[in-house]
py3Dmol code that shows the C-alpha trace and the ligand (Angstrom):
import py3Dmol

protein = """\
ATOM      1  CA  UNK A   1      22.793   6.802 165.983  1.00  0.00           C
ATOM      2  CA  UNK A   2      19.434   8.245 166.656  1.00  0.00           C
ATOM      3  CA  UNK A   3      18.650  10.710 163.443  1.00  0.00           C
ATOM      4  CA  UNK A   4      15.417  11.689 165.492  1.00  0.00           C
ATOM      5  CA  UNK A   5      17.017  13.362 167.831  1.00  0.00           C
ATOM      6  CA  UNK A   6      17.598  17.116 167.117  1.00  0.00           C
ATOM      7  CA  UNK A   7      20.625  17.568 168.895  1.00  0.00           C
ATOM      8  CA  UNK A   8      22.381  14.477 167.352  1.00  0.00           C
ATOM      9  CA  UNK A   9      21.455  15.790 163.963  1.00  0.00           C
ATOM     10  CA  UNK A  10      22.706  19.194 164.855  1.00  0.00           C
ATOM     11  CA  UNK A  11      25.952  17.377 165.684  1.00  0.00           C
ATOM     12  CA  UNK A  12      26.877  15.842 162.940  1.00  0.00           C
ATOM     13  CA  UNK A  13      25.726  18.242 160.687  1.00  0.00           C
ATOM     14  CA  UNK A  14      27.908  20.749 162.162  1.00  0.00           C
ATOM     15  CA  UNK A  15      30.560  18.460 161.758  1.00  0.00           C
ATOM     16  CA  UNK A  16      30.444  18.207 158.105  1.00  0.00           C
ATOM     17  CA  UNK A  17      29.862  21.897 158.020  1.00  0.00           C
ATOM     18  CA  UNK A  18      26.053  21.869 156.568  1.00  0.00           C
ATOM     19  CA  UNK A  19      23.759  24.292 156.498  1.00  0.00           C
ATOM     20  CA  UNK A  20      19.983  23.782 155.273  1.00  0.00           C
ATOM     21  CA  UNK A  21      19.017  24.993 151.959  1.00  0.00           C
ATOM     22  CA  UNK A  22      15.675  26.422 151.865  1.00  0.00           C
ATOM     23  CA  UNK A  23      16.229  26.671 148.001  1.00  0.00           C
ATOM     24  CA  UNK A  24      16.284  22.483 147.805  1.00  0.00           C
ATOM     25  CA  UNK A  25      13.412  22.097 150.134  1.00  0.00           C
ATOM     26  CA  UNK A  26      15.575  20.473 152.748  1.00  0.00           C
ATOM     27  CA  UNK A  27      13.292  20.150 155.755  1.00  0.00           C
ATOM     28  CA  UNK A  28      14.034  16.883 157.293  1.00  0.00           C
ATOM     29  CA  UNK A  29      11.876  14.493 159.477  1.00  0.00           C
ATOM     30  CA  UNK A  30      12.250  14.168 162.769  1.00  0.00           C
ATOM     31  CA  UNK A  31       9.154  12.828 164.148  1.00  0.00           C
ATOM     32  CA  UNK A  32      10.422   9.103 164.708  1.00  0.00           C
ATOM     33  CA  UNK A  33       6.732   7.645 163.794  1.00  0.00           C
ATOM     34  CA  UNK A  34       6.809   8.466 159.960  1.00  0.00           C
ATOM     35  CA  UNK A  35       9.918   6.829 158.460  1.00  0.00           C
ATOM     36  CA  UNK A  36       8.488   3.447 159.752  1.00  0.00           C
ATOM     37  CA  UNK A  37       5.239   4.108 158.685  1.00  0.00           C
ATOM     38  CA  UNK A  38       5.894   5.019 155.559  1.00  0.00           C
ATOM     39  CA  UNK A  39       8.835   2.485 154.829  1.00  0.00           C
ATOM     40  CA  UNK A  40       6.481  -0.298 156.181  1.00  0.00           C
ATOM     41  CA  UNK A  41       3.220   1.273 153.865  1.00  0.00           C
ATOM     42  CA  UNK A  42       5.510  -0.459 151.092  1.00  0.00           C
ATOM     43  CA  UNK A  43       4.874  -4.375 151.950  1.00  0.00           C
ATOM     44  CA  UNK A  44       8.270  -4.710 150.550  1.00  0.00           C
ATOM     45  CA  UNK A  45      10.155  -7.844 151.019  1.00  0.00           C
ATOM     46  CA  UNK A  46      13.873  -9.047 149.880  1.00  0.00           C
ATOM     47  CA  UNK A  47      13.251  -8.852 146.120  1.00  0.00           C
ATOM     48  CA  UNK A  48      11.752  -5.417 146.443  1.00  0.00           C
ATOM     49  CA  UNK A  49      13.876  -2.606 145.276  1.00  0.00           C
ATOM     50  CA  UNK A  50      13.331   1.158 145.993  1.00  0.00           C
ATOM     51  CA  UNK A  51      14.336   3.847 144.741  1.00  0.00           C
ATOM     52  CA  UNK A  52      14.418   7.311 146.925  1.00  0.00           C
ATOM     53  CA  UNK A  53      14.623  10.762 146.316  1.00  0.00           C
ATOM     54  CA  UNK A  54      16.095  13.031 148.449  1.00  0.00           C
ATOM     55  CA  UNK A  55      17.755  11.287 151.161  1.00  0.00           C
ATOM     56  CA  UNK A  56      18.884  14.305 153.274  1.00  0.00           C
ATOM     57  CA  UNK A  57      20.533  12.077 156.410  1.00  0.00           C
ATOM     58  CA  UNK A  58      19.333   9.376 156.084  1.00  0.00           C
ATOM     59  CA  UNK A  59      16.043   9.017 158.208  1.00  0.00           C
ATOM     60  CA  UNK A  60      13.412   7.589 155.497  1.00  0.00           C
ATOM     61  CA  UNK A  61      16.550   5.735 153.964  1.00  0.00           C
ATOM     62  CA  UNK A  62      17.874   3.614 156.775  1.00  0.00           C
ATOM     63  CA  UNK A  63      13.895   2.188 156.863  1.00  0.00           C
ATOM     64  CA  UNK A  64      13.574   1.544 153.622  1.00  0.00           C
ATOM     65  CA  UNK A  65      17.048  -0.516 153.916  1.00  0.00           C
ATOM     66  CA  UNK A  66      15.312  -2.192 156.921  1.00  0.00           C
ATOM     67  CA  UNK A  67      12.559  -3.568 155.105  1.00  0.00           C
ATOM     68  CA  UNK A  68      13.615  -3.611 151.365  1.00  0.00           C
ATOM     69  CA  UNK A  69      16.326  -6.044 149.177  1.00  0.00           C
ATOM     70  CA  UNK A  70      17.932  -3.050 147.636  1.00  0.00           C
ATOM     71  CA  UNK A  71      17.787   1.052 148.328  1.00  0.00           C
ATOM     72  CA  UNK A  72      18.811   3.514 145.997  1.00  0.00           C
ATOM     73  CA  UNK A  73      18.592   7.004 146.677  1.00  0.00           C
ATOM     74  CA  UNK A  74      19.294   9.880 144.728  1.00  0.00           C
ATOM     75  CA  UNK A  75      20.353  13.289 146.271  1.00  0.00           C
ATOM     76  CA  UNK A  76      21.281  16.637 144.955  1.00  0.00           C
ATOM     77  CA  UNK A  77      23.026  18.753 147.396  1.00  0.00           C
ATOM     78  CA  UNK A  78      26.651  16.995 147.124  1.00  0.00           C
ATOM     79  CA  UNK A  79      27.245  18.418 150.874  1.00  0.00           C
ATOM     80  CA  UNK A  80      25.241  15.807 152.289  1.00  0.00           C
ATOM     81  CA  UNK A  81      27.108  12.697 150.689  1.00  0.00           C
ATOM     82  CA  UNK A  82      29.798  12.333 153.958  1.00  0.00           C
ATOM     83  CA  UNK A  83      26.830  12.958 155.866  1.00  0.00           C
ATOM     84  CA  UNK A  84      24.810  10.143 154.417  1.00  0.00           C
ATOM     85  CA  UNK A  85      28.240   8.089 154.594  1.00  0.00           C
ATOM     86  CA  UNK A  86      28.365   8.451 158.098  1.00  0.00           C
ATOM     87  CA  UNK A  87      24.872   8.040 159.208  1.00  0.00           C
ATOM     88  CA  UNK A  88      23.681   4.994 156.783  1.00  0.00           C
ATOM     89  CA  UNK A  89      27.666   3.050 157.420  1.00  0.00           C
ATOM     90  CA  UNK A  90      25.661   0.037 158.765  1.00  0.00           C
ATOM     91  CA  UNK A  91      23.556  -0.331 155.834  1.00  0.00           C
ATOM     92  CA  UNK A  92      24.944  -2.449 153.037  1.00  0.00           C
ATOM     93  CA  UNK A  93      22.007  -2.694 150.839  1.00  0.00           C
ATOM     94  CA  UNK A  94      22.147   0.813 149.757  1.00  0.00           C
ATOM     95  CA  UNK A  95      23.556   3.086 147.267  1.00  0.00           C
ATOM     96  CA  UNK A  96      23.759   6.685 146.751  1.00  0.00           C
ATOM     97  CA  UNK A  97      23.525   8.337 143.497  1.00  0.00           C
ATOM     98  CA  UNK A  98      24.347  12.225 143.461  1.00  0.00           C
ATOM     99  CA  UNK A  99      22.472  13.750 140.718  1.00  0.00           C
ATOM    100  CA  UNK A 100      19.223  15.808 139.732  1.00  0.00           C
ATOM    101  CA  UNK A 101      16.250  13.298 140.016  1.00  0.00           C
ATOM    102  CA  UNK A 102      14.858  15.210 137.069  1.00  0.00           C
ATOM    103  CA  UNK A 103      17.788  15.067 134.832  1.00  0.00           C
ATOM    104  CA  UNK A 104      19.093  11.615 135.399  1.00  0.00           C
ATOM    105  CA  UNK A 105      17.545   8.954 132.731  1.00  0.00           C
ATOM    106  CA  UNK A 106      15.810   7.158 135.528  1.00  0.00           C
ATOM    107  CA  UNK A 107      14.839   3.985 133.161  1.00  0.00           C
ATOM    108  CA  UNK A 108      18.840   3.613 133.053  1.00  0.00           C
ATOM    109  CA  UNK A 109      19.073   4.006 136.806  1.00  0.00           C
ATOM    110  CA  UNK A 110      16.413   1.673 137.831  1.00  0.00           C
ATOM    111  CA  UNK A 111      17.750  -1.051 134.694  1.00  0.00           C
ATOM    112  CA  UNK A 112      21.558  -0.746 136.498  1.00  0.00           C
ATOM    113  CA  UNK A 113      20.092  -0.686 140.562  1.00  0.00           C
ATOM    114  CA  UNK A 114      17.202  -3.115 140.715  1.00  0.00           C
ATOM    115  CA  UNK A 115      18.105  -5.848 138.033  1.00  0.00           C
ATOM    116  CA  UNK A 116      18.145  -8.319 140.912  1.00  0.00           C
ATOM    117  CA  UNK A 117      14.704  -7.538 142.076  1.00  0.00           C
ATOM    118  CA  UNK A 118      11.356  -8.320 141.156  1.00  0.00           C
ATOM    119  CA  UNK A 119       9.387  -5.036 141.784  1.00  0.00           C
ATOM    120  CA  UNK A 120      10.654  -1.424 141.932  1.00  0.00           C
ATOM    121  CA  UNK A 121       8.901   1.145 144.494  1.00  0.00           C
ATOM    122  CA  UNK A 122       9.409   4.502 144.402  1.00  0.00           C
ATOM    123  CA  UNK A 123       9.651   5.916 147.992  1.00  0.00           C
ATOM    124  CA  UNK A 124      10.609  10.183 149.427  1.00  0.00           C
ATOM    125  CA  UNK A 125      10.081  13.069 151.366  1.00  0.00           C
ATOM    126  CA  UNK A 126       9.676  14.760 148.048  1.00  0.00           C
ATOM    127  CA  UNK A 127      11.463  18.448 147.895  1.00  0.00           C
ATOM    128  CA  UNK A 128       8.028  20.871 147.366  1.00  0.00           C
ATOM    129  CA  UNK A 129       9.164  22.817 144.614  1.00  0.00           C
ATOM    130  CA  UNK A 130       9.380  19.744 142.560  1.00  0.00           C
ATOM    131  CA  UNK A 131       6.760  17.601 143.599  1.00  0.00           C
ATOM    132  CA  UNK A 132       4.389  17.834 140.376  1.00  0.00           C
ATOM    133  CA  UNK A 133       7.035  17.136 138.164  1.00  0.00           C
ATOM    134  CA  UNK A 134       8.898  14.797 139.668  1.00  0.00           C
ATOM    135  CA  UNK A 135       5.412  12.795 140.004  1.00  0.00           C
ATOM    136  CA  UNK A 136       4.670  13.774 136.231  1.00  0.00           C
ATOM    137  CA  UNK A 137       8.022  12.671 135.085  1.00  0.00           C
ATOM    138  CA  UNK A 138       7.568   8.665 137.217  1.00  0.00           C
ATOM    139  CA  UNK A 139       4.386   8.619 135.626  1.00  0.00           C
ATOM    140  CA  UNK A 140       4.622   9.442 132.356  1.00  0.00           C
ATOM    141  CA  UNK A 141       7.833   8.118 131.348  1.00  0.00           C
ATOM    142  CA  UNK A 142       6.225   4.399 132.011  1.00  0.00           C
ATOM    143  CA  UNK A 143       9.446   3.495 134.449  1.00  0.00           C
ATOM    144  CA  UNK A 144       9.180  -0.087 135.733  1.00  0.00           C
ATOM    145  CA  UNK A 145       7.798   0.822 138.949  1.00  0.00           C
ATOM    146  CA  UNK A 146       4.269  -0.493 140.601  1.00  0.00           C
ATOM    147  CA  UNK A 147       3.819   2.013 143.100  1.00  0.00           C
ATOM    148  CA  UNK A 148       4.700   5.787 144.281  1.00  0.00           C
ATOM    149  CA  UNK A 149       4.918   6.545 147.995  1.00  0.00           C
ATOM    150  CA  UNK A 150       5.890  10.018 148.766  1.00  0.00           C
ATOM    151  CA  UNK A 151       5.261  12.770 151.155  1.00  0.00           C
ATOM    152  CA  UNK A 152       3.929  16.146 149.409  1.00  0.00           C
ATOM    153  CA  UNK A 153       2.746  19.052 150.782  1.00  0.00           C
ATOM    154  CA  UNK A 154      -0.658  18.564 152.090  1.00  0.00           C
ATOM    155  CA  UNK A 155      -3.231  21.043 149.655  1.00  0.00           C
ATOM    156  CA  UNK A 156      -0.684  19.266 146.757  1.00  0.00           C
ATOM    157  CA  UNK A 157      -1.212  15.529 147.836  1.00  0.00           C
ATOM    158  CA  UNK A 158      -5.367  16.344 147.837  1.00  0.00           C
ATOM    159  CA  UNK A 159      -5.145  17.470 144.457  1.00  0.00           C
ATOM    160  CA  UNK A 160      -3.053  14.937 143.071  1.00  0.00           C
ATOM    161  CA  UNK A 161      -5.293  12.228 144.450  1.00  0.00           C
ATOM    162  CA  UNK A 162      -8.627  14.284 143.758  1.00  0.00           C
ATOM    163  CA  UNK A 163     -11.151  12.398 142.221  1.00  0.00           C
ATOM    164  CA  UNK A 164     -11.828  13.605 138.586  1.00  0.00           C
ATOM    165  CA  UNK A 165     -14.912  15.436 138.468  1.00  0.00           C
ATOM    166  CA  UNK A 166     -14.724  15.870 142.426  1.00  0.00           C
ATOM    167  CA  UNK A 167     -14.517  20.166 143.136  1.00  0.00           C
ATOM    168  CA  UNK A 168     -10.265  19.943 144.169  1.00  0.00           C
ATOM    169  CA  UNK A 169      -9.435  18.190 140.892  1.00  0.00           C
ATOM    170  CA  UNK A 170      -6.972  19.947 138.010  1.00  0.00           C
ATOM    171  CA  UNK A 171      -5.253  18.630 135.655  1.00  0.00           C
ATOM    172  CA  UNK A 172      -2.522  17.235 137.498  1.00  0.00           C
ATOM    173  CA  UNK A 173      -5.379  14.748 139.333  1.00  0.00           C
ATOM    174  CA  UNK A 174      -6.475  14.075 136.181  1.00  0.00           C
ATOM    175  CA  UNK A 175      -2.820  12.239 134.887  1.00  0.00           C
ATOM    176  CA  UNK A 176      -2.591  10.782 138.088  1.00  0.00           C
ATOM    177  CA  UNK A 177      -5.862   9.163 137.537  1.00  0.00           C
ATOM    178  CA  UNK A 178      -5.013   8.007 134.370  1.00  0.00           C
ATOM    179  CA  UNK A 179      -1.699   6.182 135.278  1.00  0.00           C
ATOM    180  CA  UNK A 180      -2.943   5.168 138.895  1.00  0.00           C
ATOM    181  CA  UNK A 181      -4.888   4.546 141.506  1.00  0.00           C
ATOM    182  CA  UNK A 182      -4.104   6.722 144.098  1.00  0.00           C
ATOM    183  CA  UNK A 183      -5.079   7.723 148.140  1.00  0.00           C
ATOM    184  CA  UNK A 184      -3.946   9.320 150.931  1.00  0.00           C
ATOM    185  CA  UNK A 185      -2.509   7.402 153.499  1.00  0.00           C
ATOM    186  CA  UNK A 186      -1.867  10.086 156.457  1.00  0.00           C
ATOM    187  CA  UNK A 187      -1.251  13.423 157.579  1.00  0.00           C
ATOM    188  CA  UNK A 188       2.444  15.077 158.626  1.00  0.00           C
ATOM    189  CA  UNK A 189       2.280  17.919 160.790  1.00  0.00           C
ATOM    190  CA  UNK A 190       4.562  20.630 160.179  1.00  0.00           C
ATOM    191  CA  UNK A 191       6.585  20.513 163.829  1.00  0.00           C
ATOM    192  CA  UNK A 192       7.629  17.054 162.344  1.00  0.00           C
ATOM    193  CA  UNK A 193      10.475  18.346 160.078  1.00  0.00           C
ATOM    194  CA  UNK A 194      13.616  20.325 161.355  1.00  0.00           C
ATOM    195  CA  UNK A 195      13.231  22.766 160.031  1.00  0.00           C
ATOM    196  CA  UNK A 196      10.135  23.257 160.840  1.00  0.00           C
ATOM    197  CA  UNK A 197       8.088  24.408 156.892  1.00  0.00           C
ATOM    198  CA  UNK A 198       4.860  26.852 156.748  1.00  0.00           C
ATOM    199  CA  UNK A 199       2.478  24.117 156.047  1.00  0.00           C
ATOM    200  CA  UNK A 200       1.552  20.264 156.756  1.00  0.00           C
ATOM    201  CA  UNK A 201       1.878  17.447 154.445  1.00  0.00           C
ATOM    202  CA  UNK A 202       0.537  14.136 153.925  1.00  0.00           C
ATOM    203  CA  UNK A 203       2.051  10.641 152.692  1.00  0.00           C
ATOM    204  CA  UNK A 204      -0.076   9.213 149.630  1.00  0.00           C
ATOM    205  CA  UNK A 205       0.556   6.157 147.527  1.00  0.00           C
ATOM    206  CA  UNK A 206      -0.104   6.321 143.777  1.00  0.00           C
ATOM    207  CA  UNK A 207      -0.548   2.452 142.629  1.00  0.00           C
ATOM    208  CA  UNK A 208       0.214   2.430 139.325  1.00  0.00           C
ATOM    209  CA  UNK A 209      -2.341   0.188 137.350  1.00  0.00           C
ATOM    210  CA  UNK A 210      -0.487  -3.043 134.827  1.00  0.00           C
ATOM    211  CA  UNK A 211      -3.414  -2.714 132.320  1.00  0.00           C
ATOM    212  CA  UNK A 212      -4.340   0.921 131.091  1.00  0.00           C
ATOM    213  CA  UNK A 213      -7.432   1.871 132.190  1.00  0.00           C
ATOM    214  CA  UNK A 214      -8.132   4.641 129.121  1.00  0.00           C
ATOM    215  CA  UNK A 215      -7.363   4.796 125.425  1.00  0.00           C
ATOM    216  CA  UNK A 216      -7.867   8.447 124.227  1.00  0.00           C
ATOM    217  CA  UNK A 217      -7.227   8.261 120.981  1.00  0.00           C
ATOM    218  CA  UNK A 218      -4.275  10.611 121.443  1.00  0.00           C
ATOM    219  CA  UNK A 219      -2.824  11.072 124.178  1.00  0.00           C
ATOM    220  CA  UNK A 220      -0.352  14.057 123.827  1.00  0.00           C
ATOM    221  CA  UNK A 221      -3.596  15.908 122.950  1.00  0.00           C
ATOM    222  CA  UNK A 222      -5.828  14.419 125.741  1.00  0.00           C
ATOM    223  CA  UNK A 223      -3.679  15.748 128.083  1.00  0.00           C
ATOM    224  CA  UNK A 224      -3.526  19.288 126.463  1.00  0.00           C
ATOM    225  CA  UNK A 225      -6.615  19.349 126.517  1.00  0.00           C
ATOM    226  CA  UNK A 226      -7.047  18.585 130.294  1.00  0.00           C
ATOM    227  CA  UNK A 227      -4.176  20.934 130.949  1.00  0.00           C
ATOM    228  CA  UNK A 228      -6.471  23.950 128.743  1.00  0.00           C
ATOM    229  CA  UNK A 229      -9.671  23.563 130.139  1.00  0.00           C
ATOM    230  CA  UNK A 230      -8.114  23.736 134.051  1.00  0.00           C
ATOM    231  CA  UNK A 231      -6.367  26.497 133.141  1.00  0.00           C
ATOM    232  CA  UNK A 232      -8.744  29.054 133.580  1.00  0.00           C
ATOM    233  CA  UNK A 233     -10.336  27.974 136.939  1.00  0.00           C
ATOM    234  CA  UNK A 234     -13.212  30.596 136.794  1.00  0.00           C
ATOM    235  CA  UNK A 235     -14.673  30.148 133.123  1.00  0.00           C
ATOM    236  CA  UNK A 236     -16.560  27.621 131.974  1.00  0.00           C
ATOM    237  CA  UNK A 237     -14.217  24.253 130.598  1.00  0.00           C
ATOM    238  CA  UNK A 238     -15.837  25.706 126.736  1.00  0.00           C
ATOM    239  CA  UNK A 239     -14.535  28.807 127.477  1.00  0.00           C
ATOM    240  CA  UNK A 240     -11.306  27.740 128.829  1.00  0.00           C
ATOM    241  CA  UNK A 241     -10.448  25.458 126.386  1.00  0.00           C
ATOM    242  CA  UNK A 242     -11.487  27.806 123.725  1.00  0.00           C
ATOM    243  CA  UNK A 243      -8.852  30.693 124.698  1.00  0.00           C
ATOM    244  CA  UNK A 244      -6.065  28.613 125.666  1.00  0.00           C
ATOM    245  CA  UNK A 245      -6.400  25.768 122.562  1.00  0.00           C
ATOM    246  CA  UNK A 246      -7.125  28.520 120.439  1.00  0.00           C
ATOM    247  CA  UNK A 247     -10.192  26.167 119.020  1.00  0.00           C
ATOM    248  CA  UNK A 248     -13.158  28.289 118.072  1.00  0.00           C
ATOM    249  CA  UNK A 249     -16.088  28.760 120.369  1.00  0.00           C
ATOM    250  CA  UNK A 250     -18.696  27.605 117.415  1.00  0.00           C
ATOM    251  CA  UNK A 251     -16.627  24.367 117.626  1.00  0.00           C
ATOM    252  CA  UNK A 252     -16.796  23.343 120.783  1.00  0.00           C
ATOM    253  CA  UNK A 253     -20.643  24.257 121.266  1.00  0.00           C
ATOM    254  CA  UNK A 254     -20.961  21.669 118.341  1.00  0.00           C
ATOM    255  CA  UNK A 255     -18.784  19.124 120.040  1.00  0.00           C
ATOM    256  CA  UNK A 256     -20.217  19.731 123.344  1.00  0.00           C
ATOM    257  CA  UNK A 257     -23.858  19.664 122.160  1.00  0.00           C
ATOM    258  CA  UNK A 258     -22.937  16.100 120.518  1.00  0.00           C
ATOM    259  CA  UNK A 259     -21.469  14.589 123.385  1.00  0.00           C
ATOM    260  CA  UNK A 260     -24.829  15.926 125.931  1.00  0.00           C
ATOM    261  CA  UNK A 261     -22.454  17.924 127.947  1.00  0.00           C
ATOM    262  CA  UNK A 262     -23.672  21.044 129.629  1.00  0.00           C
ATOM    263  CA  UNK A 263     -21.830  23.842 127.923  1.00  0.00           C
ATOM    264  CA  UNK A 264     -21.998  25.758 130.900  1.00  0.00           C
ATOM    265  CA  UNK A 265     -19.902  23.312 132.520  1.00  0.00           C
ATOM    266  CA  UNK A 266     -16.543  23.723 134.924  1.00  0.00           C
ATOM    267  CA  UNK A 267     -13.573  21.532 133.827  1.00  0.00           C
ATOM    268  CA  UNK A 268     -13.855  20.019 137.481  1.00  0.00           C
ATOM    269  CA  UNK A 269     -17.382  18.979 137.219  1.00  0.00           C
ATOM    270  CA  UNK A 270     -16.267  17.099 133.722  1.00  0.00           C
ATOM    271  CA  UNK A 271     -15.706  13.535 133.852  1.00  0.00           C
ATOM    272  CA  UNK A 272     -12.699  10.811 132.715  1.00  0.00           C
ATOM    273  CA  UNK A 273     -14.683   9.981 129.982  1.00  0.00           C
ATOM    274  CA  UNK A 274     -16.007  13.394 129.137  1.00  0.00           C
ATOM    275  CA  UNK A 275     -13.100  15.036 128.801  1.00  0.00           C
ATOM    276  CA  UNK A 276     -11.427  11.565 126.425  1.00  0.00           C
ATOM    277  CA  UNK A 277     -14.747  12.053 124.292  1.00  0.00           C
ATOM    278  CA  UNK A 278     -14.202  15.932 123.809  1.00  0.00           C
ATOM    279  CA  UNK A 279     -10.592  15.307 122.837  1.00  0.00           C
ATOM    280  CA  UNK A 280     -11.728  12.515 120.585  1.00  0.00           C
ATOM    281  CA  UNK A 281     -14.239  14.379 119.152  1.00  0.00           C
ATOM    282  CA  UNK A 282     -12.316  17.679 118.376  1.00  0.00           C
ATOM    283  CA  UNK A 283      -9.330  15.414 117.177  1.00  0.00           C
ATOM    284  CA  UNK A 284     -12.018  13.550 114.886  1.00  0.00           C
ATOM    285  CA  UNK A 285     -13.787  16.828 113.551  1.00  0.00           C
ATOM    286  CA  UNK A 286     -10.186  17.868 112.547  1.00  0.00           C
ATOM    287  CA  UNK A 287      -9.760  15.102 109.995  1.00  0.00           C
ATOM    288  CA  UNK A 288     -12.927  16.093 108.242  1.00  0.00           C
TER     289      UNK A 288
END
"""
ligand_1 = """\
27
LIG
N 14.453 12.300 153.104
C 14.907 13.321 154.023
C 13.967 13.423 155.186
O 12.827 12.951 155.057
O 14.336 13.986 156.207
C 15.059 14.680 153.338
C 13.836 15.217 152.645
S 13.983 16.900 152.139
C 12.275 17.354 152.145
C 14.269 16.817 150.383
C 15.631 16.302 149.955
O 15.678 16.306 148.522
C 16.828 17.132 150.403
O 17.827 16.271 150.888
C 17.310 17.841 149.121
O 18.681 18.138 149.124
C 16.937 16.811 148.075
N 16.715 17.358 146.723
C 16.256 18.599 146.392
N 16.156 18.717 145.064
C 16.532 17.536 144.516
C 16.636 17.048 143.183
N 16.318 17.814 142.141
N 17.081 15.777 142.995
C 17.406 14.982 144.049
N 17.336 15.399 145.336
C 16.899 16.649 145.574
"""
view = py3Dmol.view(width=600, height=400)
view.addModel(protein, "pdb")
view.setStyle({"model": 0}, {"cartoon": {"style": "trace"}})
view.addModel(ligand_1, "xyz")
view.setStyle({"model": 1}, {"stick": {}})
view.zoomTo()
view.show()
């Protein structure tokens, strides 16, 4: 079965009466050069597990079964599960969990699917409206996995693997960073999916490092932080960080002045380590 080809997808959609939901971001590939390309990114081998999201019909799944030990994929829209039945019958590495990827307890999912294998790669066509936190959530809830590669929405996959301090980053480029290691590997155009979305995308891979890289000495309130002095694009990172932390301005001159950081400064001009030391810094003039 060639799930390519646009008339053999409208087929067999039709016969399991789906429609697409723009709502779930269900714009599936049809370009035939991107599953592989993608599946094959992974250098997976028999003892690799992966664990998709989104699995639509099937395309990006039936690679990853072709070049992985185990596939698990996790899909929302219960409409699609004959489809999937249908399409992936020859695989028999695979299973399909229906469920919200961001209310499942993925640690449980990936300790009950991939117990047999000896690394865990996460691998989608991520849905757009839930790319950020579906990438937050992998990263920041420490799940046994050594590497992310997904397909995001192209001005979404430059920020997330912006360099810090580099004019596209924010503060979602700055948790990648601090989890990974991260770059993108190509560009999607949009006449690729059926149907066909408003913008392009690119694949990237997040490679999440073993040995932490950075030890704020909170964390919770390094990434605040981050998150505050982003938020207000156009003012300086003082400003910023002043309005939305609530920390007076008298403060942070004080901290900033310490430190040798120009208090005139955008958050995207501020380093890794600048913005640690500020957080440090305010955390330690607290305690005094
Ligand atoms: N992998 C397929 C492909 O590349 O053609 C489909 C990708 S499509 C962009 C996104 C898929 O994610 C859809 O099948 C949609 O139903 C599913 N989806 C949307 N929200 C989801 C969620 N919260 N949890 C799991 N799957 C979701």
């Amino acid at each position: 079965m060639n799930l390519y080809d646009v008339e053999t997808v409208k087929r067999i959609l039709a016969k399991h009466g789906f429609t697409f939901s723009k709502a779930l971001g269900q714009n599936f590939l049809i370009n035939p050069d991107v599953c592989p390309k993608m599946a094959d990114s992974l250098l997976a081998n028999s003892e690799t597990g992966v664990l998709e999201i989104g699995p639509g019909i099937g395309v990006l799944t039936k690679e990853l079964s072709r070049v992985a030990g185990k596939v698990t994929a996790i899909e929302l829209d219960s409409r699609l599960l004959s489809v999937l039945d249908e399409t992936l019958s020859q695989c028999d590495n695979l299973n399909i969990i229906q469920g919200d990827v961001l209310k499942l307890d993925l640690k449980q999912v990936i300790e009950n699917e991939f117990s047999n294998c000896s690394s865990v790669k996460v691998c989608a066509n991520l849905p757009y409206y839930i790319t950020s936190p579906v990438i937050m959530t992998l990263l920041e809830s420490r799940l046994p996995i050594d590497e992310i590669v997904v397909m995001v929405q192209k001005e979404a996959g430059e920020r997330l693997c912006a360099e810090v301090g580099s004019r596209q980053c924010g503060a979602v480029s700055v948790a990648v960073n601090y989890y990974a290691d991260s770059e993108i590997l190509f560009n999607v155009g949009r006449d690729s999916f059926m149907p066909s979305p408003k913008v392009d995308s690119v694949v990237i891979r997040l490679k999440i490092r073993k040995n932490q890289l950075y030890s704020p000495l909170d964390e919770k309130h390094f990434f605040t932080l981050s998150k505050c002095a982003f938020s207000q694009r156009r003012k300086t990172a003082l400003n910023s960080i002043s309005n939305t932390m609530g920390i007076s301005k008298e403060k942070l001159i004080a901290v900033f002045d310490k430190l040798n950081i120009d208090r005139n400064v955008r958050a995207e001009k501020l380093t890794m380590q600048e913005l640690i030391q500020i957080s440090d810094n305010l955390l330690e003039t607290a305690v005094k």
